[in-house]
VEXDREN-2710 file (C-alpha; in Angstrom, 1 decimal):
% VEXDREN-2710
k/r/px/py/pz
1/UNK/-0.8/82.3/2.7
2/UNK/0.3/83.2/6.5
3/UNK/0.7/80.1/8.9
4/UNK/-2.8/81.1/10.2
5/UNK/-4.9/81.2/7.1
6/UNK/-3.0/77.6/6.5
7/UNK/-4.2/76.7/9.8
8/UNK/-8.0/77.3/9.4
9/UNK/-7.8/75.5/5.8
10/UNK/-6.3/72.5/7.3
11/UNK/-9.5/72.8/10.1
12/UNK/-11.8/73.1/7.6
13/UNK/-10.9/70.3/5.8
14/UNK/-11.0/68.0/8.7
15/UNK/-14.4/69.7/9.6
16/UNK/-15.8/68.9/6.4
17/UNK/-14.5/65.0/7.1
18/UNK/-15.8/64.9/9.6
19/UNK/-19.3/65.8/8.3
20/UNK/-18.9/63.2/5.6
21/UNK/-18.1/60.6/8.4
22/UNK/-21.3/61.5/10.3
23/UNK/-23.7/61.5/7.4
24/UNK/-21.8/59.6/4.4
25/UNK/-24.3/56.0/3.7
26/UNK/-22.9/52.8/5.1
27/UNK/-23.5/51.3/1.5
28/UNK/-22.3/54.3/-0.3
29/UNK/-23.4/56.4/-2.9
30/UNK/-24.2/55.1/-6.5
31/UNK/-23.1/57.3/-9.0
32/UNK/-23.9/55.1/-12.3
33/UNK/-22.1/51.7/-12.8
34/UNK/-19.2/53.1/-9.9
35/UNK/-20.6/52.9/-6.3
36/UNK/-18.9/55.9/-4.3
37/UNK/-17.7/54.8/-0.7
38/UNK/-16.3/56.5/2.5
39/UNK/-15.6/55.5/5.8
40/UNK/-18.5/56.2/7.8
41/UNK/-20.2/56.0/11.0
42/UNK/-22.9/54.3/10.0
43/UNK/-20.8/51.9/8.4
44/UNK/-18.5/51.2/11.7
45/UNK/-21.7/50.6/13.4
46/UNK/-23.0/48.4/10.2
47/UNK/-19.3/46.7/10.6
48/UNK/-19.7/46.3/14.3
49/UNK/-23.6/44.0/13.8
50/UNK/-21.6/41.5/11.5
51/UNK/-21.5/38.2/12.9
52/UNK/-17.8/37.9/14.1
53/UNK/-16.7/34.3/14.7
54/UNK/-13.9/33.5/17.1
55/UNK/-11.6/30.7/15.3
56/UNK/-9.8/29.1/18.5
57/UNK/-13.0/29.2/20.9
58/UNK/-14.8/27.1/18.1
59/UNK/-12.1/24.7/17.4
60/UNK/-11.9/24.4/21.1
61/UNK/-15.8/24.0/21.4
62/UNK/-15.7/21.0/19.2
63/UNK/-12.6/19.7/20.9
64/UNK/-14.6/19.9/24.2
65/UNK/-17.7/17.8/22.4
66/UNK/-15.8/14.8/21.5
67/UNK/-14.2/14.5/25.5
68/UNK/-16.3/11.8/26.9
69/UNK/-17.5/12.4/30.8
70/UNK/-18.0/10.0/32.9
71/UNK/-21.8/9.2/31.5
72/UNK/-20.8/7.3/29.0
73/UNK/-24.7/6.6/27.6
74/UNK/-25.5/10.4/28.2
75/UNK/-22.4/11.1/26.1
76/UNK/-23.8/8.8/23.1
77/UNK/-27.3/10.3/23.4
78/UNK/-25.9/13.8/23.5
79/UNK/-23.8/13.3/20.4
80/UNK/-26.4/11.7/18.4
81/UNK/-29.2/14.0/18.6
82/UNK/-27.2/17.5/19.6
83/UNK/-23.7/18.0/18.8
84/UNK/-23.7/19.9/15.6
85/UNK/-20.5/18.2/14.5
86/UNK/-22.2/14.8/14.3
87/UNK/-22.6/13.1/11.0
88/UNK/-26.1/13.5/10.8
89/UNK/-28.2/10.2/9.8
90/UNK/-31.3/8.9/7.7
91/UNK/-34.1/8.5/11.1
92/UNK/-31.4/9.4/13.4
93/UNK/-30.3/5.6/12.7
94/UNK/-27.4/5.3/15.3
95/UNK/-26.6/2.1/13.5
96/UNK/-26.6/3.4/10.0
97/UNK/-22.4/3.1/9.7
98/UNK/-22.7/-0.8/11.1
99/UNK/-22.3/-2.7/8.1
100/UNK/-19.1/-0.1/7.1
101/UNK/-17.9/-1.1/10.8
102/UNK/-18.3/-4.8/10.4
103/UNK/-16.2/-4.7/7.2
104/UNK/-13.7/-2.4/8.3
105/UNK/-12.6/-4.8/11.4
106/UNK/-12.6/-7.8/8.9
107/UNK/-9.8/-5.9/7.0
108/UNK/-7.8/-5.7/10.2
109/UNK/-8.4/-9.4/11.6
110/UNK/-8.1/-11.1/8.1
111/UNK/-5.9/-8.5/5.9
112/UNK/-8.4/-7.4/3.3
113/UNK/-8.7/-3.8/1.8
114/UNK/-12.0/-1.9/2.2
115/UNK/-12.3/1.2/0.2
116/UNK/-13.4/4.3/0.8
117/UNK/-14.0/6.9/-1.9
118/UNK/-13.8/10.3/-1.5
119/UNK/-15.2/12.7/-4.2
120/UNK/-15.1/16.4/-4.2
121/UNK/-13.8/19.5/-5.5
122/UNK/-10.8/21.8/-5.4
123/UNK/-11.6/21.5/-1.9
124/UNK/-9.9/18.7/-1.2
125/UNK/-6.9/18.8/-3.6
126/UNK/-3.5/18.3/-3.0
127/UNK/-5.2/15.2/-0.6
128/UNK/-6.7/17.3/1.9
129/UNK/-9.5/16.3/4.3
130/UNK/-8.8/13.0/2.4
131/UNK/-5.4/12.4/4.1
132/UNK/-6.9/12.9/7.6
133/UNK/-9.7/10.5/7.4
134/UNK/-7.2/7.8/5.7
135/UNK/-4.5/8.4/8.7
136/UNK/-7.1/8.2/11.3
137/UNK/-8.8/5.3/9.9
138/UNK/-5.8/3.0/9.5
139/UNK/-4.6/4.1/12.7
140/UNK/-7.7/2.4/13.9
141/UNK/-8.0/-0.6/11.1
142/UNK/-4.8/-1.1/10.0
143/UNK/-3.7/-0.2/6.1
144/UNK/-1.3/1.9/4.2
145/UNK/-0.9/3.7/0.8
146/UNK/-2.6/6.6/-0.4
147/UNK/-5.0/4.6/-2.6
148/UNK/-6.6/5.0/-6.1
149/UNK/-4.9/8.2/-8.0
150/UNK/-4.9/8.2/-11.8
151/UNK/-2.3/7.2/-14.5
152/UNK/-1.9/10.1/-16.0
153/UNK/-2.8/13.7/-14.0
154/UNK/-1.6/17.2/-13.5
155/UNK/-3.2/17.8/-10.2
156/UNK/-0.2/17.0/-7.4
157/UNK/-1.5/15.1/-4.0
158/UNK/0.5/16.0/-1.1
159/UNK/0.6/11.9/-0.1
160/UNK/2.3/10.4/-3.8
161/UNK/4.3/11.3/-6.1
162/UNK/3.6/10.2/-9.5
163/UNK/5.0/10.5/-13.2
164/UNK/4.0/8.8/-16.4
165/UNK/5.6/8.5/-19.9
166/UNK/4.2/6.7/-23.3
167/UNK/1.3/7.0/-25.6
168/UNK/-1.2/8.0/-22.6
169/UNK/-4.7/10.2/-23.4
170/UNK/-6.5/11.5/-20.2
171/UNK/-10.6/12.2/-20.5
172/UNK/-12.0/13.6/-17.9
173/UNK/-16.0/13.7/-17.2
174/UNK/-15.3/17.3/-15.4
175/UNK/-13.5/20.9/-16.4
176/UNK/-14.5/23.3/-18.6
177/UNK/-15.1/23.4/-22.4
178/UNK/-11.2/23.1/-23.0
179/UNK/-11.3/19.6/-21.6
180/UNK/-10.8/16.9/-23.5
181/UNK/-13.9/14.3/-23.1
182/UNK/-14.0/10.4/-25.1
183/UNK/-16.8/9.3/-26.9
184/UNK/-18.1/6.8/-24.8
185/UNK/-19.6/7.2/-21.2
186/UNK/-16.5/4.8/-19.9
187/UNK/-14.7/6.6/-17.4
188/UNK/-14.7/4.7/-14.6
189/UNK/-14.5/5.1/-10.6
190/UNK/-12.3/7.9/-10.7
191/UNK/-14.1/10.3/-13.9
192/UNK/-11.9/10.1/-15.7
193/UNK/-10.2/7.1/-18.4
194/UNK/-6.4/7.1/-19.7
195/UNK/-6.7/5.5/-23.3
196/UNK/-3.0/3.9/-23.5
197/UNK/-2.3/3.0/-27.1
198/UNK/1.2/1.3/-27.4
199/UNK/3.3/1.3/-24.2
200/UNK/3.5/3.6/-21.2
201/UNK/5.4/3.4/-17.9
202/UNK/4.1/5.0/-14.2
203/UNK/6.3/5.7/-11.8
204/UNK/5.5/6.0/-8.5
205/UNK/7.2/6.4/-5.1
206/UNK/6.8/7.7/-1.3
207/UNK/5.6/11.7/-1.4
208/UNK/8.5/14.1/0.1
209/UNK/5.7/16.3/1.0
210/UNK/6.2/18.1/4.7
211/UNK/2.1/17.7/4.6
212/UNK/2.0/13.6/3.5
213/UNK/1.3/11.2/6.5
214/UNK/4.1/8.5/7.6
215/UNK/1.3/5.3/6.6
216/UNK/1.0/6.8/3.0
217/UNK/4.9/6.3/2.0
218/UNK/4.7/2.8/2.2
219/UNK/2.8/0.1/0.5
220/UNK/3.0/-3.4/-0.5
221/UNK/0.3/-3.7/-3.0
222/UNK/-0.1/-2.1/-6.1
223/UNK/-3.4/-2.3/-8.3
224/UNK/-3.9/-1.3/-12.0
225/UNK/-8.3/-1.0/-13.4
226/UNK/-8.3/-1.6/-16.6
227/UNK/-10.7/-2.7/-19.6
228/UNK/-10.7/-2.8/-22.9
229/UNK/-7.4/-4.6/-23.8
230/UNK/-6.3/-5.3/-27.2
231/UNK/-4.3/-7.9/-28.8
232/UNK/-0.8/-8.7/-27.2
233/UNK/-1.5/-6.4/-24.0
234/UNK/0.8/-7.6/-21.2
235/UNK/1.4/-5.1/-17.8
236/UNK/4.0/-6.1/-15.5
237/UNK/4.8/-4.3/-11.8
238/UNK/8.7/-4.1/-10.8
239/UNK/10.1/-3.2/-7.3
240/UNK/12.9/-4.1/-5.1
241/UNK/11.5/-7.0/-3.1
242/UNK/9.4/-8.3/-6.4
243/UNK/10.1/-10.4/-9.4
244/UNK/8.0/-9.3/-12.2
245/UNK/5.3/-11.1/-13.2
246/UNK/3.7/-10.3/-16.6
247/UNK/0.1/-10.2/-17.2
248/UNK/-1.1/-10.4/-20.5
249/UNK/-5.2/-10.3/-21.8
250/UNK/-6.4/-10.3/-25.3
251/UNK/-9.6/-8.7/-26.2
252/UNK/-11.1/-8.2/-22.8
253/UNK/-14.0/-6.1/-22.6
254/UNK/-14.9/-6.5/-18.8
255/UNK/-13.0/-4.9/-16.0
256/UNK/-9.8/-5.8/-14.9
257/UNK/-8.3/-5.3/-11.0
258/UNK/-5.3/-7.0/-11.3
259/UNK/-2.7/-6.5/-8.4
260/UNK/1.0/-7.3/-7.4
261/UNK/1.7/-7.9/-3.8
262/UNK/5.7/-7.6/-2.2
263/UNK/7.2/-9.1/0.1
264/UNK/7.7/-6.5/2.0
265/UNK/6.5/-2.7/2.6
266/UNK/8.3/-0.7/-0.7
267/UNK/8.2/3.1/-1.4
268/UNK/8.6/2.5/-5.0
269/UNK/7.2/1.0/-8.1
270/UNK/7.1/0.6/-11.6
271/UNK/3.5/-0.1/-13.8
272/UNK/5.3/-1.0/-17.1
273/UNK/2.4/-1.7/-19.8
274/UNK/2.2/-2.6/-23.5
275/UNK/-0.4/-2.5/-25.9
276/UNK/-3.6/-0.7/-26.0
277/UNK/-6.0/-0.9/-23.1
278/UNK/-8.2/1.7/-21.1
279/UNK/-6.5/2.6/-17.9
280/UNK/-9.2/3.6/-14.9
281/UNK/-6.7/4.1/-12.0
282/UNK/-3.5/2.9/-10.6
283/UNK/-3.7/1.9/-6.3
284/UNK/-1.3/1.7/-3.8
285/UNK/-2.3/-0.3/-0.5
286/UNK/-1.1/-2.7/2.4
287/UNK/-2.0/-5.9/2.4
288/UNK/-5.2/-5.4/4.6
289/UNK/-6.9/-2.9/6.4
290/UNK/-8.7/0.9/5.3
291/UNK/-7.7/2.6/2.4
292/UNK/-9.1/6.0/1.2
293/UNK/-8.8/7.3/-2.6
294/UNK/-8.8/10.9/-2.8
295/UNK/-10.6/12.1/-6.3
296/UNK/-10.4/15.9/-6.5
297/UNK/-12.7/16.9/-9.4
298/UNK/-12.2/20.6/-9.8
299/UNK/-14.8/22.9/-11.3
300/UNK/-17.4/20.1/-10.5
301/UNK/-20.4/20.4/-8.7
302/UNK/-21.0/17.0/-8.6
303/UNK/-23.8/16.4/-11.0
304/UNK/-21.7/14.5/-13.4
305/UNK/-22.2/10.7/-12.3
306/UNK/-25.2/9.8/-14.0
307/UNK/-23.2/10.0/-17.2
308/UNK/-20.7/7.2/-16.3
309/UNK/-21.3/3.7/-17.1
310/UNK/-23.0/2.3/-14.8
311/UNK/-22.4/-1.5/-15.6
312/UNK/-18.7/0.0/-15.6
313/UNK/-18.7/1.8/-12.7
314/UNK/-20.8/-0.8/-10.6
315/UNK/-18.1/-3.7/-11.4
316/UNK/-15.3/-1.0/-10.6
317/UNK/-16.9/-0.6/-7.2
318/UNK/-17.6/-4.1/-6.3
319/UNK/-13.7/-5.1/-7.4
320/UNK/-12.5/-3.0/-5.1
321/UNK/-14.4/-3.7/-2.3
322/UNK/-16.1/-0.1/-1.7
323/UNK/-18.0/0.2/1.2
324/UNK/-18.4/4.3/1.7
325/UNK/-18.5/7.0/-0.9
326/UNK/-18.3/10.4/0.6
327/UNK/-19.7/13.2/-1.8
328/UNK/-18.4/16.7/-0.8
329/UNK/-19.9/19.1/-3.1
330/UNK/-22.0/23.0/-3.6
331/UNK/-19.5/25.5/-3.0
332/UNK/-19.1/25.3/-6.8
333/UNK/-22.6/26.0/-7.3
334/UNK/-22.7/28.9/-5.3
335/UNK/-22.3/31.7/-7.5
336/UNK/-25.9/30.8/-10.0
337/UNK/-27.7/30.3/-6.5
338/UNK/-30.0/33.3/-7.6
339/UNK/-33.2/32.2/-6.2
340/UNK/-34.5/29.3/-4.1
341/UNK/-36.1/27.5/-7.2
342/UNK/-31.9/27.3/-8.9
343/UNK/-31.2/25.6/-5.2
344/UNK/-34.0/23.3/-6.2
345/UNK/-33.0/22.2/-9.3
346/UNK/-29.7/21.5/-7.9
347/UNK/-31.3/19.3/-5.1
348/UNK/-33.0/17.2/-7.6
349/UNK/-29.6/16.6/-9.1
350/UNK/-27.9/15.6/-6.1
351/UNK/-30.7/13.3/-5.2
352/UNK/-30.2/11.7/-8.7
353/UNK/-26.8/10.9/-8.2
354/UNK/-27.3/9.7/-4.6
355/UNK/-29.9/7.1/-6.2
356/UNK/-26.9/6.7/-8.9
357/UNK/-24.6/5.0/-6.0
358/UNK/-27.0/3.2/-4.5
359/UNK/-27.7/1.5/-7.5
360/UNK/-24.1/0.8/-8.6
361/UNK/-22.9/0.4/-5.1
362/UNK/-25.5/-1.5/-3.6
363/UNK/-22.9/-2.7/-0.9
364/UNK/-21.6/1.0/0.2
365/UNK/-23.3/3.5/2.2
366/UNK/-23.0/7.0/1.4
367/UNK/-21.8/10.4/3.4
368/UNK/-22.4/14.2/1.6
369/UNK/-20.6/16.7/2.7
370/UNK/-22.0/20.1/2.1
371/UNK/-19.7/23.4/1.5
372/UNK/-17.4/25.3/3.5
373/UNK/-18.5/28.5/4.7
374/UNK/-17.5/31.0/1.5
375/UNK/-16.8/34.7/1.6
376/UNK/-18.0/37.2/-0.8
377/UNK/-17.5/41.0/-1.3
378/UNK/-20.5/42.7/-0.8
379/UNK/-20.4/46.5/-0.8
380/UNK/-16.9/46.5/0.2
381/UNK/-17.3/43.6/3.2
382/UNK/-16.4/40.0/2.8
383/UNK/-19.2/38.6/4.2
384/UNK/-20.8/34.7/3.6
385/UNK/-22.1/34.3/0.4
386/UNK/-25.8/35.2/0.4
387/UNK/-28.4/31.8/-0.2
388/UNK/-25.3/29.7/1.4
389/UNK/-26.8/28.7/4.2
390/UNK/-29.9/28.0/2.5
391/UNK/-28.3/25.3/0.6
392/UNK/-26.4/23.4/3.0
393/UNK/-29.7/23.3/4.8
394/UNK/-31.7/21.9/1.4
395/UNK/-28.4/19.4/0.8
396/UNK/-28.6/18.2/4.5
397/UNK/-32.5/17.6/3.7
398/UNK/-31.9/16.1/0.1
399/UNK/-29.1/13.8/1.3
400/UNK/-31.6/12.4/4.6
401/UNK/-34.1/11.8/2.7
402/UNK/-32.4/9.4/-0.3
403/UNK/-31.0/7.4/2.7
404/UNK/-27.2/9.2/2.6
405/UNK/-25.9/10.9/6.0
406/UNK/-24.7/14.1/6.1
407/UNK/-21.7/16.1/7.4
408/UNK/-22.2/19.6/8.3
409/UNK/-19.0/21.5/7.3
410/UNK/-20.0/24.9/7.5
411/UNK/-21.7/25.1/11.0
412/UNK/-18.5/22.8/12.2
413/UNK/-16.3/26.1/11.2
414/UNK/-18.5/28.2/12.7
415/UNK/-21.2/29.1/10.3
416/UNK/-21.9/32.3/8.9
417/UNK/-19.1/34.7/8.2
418/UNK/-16.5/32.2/9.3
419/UNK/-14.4/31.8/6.4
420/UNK/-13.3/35.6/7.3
421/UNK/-11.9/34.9/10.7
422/UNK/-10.2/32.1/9.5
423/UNK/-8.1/34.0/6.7
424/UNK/-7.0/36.1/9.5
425/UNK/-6.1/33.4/11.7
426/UNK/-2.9/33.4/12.7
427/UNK/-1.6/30.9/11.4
428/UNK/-4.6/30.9/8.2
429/UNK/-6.7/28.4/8.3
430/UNK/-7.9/29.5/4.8
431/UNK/-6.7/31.4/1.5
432/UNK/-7.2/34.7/0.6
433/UNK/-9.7/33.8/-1.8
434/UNK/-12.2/33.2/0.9
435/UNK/-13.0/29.4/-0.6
436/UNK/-10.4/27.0/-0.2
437/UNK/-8.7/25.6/3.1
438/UNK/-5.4/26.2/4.2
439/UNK/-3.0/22.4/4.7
440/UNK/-3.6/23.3/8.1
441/UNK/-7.2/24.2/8.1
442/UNK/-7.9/21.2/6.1
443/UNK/-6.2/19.0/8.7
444/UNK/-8.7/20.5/11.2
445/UNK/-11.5/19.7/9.1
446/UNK/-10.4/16.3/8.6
447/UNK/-9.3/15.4/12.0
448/UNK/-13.0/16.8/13.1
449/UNK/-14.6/14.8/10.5
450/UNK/-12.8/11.2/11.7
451/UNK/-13.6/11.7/15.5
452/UNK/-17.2/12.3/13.8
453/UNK/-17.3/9.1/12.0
454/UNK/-15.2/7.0/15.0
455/UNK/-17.8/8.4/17.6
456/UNK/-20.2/6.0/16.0
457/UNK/-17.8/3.1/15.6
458/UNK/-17.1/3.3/19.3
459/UNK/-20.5/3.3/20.0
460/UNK/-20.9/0.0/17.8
461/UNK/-17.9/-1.4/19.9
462/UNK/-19.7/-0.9/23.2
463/UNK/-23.5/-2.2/22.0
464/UNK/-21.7/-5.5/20.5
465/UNK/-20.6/-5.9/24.4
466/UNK/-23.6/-4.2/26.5
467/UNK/-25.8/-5.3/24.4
468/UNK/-28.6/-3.3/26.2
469/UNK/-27.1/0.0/25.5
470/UNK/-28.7/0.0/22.1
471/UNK/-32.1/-0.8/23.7
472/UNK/-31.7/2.2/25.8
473/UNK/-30.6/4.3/23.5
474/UNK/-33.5/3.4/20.9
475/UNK/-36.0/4.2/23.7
476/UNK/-34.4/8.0/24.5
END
């Protein structure tokens, strides 16, 4: 062929692209089980409708909401009832944390732990979001540790480093078919039960995590939940400023929270145990103050509590002094969403186990946290799942109305189609997968979600001194 007659090929080919750009459908073509796509025009201009979500200017929007002007009651009454980062509350109930408040600044004046417990899914593994709300709250109320973490598990936490050796089994109440489960509903605060038979040792010492706080690599107290004994059980804890004092039970069937105290803060210990007993968690604390257990239960969409014990559970909880349980659950659910009556079903089960804790943990008040935004492929776009928004509205609604407040997680990043933008933030704020956070976008979340819950401790703060505050605030 002569340079020409390549010349007006080459044209014609582009020509004929060009065509297919102008007219090709922005969904493609389906030919059989394959759909058939091409850049298009009409997709570029399908592309360019998307909801596009700038990362920074909504980080720095909610930055902006929690700076207090110089109207400090307009602030309180904005917050309350508009900023969409609140933790929203059963009747708008300002005072609906107060009783968490008033035991929270009894730990700091006369050093006693309150607990908070923190359930979710692979969300928050690794300690994230959990780690945040910890630091933020024993900045404020004093503590230190990383809390309740199991005797035996093989999911890391960025804020302790644990190992375990001896005749240790782990259940679990969550995972898939290939986990193992007991026969008995006995699994205790943290789903899951370690059946030790024999003698085991747990190690554990300061995390040398870049991600783990400076008040989680110290502690002075160290708890062991156990139950269940048999004959000649003894459990000792050993450390550097502590002589070891042995425990021993025989034949206890009740709950057990025993703990060793030092003399001193240490950044390692020894749980050195004998016999056969059922282990429900191992804790690391200060003397007094907040402490926060992290309990990733991956896979879980957190239906499963009804099936625990609940004289077991209930004792568990009123040992250890428990005053919030936070539920962060339904991106897990996400993918049978088909139809609004499958979100309904699913609302009835989260009402159940809301009605679970209050009956178990009459003393505690309780915070859901509904999904992240999630991205999904659809016809070649990651876009937010479809029906998501639908359910964080019905969880928001569920958790109101059985008396639990509620933490809006996926309008705080931004809401629909925000998990995209921040992927591609630079640096990611989220993995590729389009689900789970980033360290770093988890330490926004958290941050956001303790300036959320402090908002209304500091508003408790000023109504115990300007009393009329709360009048005029209950007459807005």
């Amino acid at each position: 062929m002569s340079a020409k007659q390549v010349l007006l090929f080459l044209l014609g080919i582009f020509a004929a692209l060009g065509v297919l750009w102008l007219v090709f459908p922005a969904d493609g073509i389906a030919a059989g089980p394959v759909t058939v796509r091409y850049a298009s025009y009409r997709r570029s201009l399908a592309d360019a409708k998307l909801a596009k979500v700038n990362v920074d200017s909504v980080l720095r929007g909610v930055d902006a909401r929690f700076r207090m002007e110089d109207d400090t009651l307009h602030y309180y009454r904005t917050f309350f009832y508009e900023n969409p980062d609140r933790i929203y509350l059963p009747e708008d109930d300002f005072r609906f944390f107060d009783p968490l408040f008033r035991q929270l600044e009894q730990a700091r004046e006369h050093e006693k732990t309150v607990r908070i417990l923190h359930y979710g899914d692979s969300q928050i593994e690794m300690d994230r979001i959990s780690q945040d709300l910890r630091d933020g709250l024993q900045e404020r109320f004093g503590g230190m540790g990383t809390g309740f973490f199991p005797a035996l598990s093989n999911v890391p936490s960025a804020s302790v480093s644990k190992s375990a050796s001896g005749a240790f089994v782990q259940y679990t109440m969550y995972g898939d078919s290939t986990t193992v489960r007991a026969g008995h509903n006995r699994y205790g605060l943290l789903a899951q039960v370690v059946q030790l038979s024999g003698g085991g040792t747990v190690t554990l010492r300061a995390s040398k995590s870049k991600y783990a706080k400076e008040r989680t690599k110290d502690f002075t107290t160290v708890g062991v939940l156990y139950g269940r004994t048999g004959q000649s059980f003894e459990i000792k804890v050993v450390a550097d400023t502590l002589t070891p004092q042995v425990v021993t039970e025989s034949g206890e069937d009740g709950v057990v929270y025993q703990t060793w105290h030092f003399s001193r803060p240490v950044q390692k210990a020894v749980v050195q145990i004998k016999g056969s007993a059922e282990i429900y968690g191992i804790s690391a604390d200060g003397d007094g103050g907040a402490a926060v257990d992290n309990v990733p239960l991956r896979g879980c969409s957190g239906t499963i509590f009804t099936r625990i014990s609940k004289p077991l559970m209930k004792e568990s909880l009123a040992m250890t002094d428990t005053r919030l349980i936070i539920l962060q659950f339904g991106g897990n659910y996400m993918p049978v969403t088909r139809n609004t009556r499958i979100i309904e079903q699913y609302q009835e089960q989260i009402a159940a186990q809301i009605q679970y804790f209050h009956e178990v943990a009459p003393q505690a008040k309780i915070l859901f946290i509904g999904p992240s935004d999630m991205g999904k492929s659809v016809n070649g776009r990651v876009v937010t799942w479809p029906r998501l928004p639908q359910l964080v509205d019905s969880l928001k609604a569920t958790a109101l109305r059985n008396d639990a407040a509620y933490w809006d997680l996926y309008r705080m990043m931004g809401g629909e189609n925000s998990m995209v933008q921040w992927v591609s933030h630079n640096p990611p704020l989220a993995g590729p997968d389009y689900i789970h956070l980033t360290p770093l976008g988890a330490q926004k979340v958290g941050e956001t979600l303790t300036k959320s819950l402090l908002t209304y401790y500091d508003f408790y703060q000023l109504r115990k001194t300007y009393p009329q505050e709360r009048q005029m605030m209950m007459e807005k």
